[in-house]
N, C-alpha and C positions, 0 to 999 in steps of 0.2 A: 327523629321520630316522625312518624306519618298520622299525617291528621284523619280521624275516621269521617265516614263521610254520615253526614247529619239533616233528615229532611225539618222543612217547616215549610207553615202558613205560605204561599207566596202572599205580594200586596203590590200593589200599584207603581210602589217603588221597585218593582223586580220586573217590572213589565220587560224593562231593552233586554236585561238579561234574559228572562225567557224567552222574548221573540228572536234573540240571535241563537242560541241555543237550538231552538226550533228548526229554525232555519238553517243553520249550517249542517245540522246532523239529515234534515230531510235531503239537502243537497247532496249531500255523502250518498246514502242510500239510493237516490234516484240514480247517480251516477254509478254507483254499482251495480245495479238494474240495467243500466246499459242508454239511460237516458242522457241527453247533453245537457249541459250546462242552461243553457238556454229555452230549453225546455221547462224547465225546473225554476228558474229565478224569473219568472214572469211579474213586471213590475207593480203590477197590484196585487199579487200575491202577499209580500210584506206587510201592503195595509190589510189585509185580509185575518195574516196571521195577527195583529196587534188586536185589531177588534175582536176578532174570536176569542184570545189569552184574557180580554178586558172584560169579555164578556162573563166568559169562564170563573176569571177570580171576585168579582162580583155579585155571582148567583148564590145565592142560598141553599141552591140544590145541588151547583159541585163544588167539588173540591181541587184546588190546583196546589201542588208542592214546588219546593225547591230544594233540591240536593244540594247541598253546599261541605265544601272541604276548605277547613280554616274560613277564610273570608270569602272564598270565590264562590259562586255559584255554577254548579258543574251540571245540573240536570235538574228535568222538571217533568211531571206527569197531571195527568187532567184526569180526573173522573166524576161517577154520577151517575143519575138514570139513565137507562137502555134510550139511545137516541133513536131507536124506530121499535117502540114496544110490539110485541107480540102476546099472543096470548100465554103461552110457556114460559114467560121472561117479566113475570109479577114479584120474582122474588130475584131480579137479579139485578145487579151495578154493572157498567160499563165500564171500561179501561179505556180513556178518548184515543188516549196519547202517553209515551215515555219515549222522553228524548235527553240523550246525554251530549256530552261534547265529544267528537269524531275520534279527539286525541285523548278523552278520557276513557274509550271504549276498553273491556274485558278487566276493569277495576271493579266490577261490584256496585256500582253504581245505581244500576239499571234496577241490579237485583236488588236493594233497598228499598228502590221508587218503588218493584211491583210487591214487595213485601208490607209496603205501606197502602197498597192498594187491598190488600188482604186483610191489614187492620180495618180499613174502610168497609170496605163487605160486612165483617163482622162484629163492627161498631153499630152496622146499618139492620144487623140481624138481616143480611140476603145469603142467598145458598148459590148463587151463579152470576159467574164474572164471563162477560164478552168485552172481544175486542173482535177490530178487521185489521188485516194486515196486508201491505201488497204485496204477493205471491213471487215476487223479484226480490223481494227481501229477504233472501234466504238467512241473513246474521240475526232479523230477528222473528222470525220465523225457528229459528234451532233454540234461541232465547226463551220463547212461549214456550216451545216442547220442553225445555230440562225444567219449566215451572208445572209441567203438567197439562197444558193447553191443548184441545184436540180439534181438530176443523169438526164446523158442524154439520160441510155440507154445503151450506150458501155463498153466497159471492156478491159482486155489485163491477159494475165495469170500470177499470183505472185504465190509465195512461196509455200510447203505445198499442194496443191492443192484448191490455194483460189487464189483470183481478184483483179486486180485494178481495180474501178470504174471510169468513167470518170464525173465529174460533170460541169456544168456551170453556170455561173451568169448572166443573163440579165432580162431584159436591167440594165446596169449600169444606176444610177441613177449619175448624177453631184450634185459634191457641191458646194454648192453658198458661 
């Protein structure tokens, strides 16, 4: 029998796990984007992502998950306020981040964390969910699209000479 996969609270005690989690799957992606190795594992990067995840599960204002099957921890996602508020974007949450593990990819995983980012929206009473994504990520880039995500048009400069996309979702649909 296969264990369903199950989010919760991350905590302090999930930190390694979610910073390897992070990290391996960003490395995947960058490298499928066409980035090296070396590019991508920049050695203060690591402490970068730990502070951010510590920073993340500590705030009161987001929220960080942890996807877990059986015991392991297989995925994690960050959300919260619009990190560059605008005026049209009074009623929306952010999606920071969902990252699963490289070998746990097209399980369903993914799709639980951003189903639980939808509970979030709608716990939060917001009507609009943004995320950025880089434009080389084409697996989750097709990810957003089957949830519904549309670019909205803006961008920010990444890596290499490529983009983050900014996408949104609305209106959020409630569920009943």
């Amino acid at each position: 029998m296969n264990d369903p996969v199950v989010t919760r609270y991350a905590t302090l005690a999930d930190l390694e796990h979610v910073v390897d989690i992070h990290a391996r799957a960003r490395l995947a992606y960058y490298q499928a984007g066409g980035l090296t190795a070396d590019a991508v594992q920049d050695p203060t990067a690591r402490q970068a992502q730990r502070d951010g995840w510590t920073e993340a599960i500590e705030s009161p204002d987001k929220r960080v998950l942890c996807a877990t099957v059986g015991d392991d921890v297989v995925g994690a996602a960050a959300m919260g306020p619009p990190l560059a508020p605008a005026p049209d974007t009074s009623r929306a949450g952010q999606l920071y981040q969902i990252h699963v593990l490289p070998g746990r990819w097209g399980n369903g995983i993914g799709s639980v964390l951003h189903a639980a980012f939808l509970d979030y929206l709608t716990e939060a009473d917001l009507s609009l969910g943004l995320i950025e994504v880089w434009e080389r990520n084409t697996r989750a880039l097709a990810f957003y699209a089957r949830h519904g995500w549309q670019p909205d048009g803006g961008s920010r400069p990444g890596p290499d000479d490529s983009r983050y996309l900014f996408l949104r979702l609305a209106p959020v649909r409630r569920r009943r």
